[in-house]
Backbone as JSON, one array per atom type, in Angstrom:
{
  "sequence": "XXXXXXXXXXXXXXXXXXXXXXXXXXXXXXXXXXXXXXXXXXXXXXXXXXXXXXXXXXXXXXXXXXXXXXXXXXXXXX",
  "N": [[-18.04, -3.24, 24.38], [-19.76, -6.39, 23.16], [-18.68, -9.38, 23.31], [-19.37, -11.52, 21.84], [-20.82, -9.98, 20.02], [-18.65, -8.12, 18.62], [-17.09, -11.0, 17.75], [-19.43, -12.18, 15.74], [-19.44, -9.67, 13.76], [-16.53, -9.46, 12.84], [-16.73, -12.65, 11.75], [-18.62, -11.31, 9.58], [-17.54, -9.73, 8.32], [-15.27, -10.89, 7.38], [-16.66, -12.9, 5.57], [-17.53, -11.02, 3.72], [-15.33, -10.6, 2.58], [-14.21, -12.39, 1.7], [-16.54, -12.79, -0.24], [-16.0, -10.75, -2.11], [-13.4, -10.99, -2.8], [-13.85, -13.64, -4.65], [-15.37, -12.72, -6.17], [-13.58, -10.91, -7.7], [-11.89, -12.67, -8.6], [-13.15, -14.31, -10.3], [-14.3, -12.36, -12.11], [-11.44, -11.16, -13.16], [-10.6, -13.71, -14.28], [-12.38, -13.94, -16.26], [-11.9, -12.24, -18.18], [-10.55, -11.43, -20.56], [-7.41, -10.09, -21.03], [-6.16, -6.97, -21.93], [-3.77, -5.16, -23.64], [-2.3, -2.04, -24.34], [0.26, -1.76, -27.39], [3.26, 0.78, -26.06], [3.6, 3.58, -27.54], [6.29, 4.77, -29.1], [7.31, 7.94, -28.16], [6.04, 7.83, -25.47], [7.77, 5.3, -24.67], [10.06, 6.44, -24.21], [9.96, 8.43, -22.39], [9.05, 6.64, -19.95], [11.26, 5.19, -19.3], [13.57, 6.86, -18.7], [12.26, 7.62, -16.38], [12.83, 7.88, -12.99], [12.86, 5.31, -10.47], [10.59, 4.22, -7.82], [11.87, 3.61, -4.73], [10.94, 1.73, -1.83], [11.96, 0.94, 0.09], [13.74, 1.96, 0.68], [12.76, 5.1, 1.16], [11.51, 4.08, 3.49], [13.2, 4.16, 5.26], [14.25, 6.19, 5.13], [12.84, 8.38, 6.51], [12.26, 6.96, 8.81], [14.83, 7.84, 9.69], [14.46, 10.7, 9.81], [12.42, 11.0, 11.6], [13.71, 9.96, 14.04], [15.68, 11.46, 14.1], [14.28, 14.29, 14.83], [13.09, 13.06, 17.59], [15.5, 12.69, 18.99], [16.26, 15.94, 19.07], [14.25, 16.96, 20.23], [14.22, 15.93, 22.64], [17.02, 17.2, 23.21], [16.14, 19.57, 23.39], [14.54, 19.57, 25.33], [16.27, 18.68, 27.83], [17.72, 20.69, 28.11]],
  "CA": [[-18.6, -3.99, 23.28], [-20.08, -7.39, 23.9], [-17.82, -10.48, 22.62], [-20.3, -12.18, 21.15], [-21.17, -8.89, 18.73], [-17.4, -8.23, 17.91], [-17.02, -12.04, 16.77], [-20.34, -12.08, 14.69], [-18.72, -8.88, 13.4], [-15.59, -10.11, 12.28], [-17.0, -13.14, 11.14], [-19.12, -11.3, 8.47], [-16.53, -8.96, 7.64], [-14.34, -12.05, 6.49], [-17.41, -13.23, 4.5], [-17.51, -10.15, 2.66], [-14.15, -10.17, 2.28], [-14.17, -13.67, 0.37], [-17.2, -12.8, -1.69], [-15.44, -9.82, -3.06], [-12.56, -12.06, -3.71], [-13.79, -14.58, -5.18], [-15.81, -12.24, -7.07], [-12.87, -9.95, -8.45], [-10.9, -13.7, -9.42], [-14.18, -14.77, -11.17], [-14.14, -11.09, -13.14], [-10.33, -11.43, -13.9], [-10.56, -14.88, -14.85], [-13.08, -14.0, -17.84], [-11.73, -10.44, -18.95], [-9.11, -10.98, -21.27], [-5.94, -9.24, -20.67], [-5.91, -6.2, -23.49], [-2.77, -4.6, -23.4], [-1.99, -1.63, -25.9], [1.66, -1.7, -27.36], [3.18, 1.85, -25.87], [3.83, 4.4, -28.17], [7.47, 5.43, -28.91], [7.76, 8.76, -27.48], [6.14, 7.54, -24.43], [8.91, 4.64, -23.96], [11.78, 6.93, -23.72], [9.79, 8.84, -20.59], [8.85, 5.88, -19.08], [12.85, 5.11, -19.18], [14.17, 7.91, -18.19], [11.76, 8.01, -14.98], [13.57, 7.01, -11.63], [12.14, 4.24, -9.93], [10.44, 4.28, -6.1], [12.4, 2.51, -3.69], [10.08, 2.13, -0.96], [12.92, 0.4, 1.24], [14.95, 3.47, 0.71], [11.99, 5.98, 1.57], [11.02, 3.87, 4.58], [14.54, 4.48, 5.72], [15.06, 8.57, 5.23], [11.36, 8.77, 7.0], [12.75, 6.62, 10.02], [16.01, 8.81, 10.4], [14.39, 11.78, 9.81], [12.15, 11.05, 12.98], [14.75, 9.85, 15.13], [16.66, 13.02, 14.38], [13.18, 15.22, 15.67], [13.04, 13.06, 18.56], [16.54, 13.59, 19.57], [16.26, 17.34, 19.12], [13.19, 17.33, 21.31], [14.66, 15.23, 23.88], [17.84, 17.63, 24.07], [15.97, 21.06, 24.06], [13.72, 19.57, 26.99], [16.9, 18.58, 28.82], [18.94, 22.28, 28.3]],
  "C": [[-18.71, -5.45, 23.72], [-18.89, -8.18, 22.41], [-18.72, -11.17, 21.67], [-20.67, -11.4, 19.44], [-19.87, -8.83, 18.1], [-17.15, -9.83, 16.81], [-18.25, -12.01, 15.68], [-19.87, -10.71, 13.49], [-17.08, -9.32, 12.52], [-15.76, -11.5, 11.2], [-17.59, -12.55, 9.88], [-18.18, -10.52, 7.84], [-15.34, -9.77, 6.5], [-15.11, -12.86, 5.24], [-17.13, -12.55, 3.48], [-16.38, -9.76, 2.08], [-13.92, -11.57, 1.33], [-15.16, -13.27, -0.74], [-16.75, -11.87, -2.11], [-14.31, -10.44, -3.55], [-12.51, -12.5, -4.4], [-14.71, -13.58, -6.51], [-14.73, -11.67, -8.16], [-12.27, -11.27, -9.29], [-11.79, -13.95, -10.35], [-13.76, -13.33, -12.68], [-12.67, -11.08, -14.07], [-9.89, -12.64, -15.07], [-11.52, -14.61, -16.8], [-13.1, -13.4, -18.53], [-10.52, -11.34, -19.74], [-8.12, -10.39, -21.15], [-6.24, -8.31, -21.91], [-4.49, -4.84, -22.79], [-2.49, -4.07, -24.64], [-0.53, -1.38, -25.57], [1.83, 0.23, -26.84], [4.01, 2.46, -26.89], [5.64, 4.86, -27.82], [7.95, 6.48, -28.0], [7.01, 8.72, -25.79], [6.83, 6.56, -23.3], [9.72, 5.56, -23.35], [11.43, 8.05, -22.46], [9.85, 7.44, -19.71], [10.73, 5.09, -18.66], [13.65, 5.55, -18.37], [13.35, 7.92, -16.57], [12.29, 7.03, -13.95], [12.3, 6.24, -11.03], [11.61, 5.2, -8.67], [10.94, 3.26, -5.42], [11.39, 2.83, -2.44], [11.07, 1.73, 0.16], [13.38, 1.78, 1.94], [13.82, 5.43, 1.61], [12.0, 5.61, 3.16], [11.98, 4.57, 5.79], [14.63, 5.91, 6.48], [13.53, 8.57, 6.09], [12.02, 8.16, 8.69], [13.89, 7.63, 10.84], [15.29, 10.13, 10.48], [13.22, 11.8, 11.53], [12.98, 10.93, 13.99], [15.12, 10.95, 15.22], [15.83, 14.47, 15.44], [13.1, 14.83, 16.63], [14.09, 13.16, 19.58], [16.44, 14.98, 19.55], [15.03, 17.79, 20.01], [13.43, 17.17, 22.43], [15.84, 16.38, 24.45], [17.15, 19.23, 24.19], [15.26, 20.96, 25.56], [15.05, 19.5, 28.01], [17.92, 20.06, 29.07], [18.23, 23.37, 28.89]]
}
């Protein structure tokens, strides 16, 4: 790929990446917020439902590879 094309490339990509920006702030800016109050029996789910820790996911996803690539590593070596 020529350098020249990649930068012209990038450059417009960042254009279009401000005018959708600036577009979505423009759109937010003049919507109103409408927020409906939530209904009783849908508080006491939204309560009761456990959070997502994403820390905590990232975590068990990391060990759980390590653990496959140790177990790969020792069947290749036995």
């Amino acid at each position: 790929m020529n350098v020249d094309s990649l930068i012209k490339g990038v450059l417009r990509a960042n254009a279009n990446r401000e005018k959708r920006q600036s577009k979505q702030h423009t759109n937010t800016v003049s919507k109103p917020a409408s927020v409906e109050p939530v209904s009783s029996e849908h508080a006491s789910v939204l309560a009761v439902a456990p959070t997502f820790d994403l820390e905590l996911y990232r975590i068990e996803i990391i060990s759980k590879a390590i653990a496959h690539i140790m177990n790969n590593q020792q069947e290749g070596n036995e």
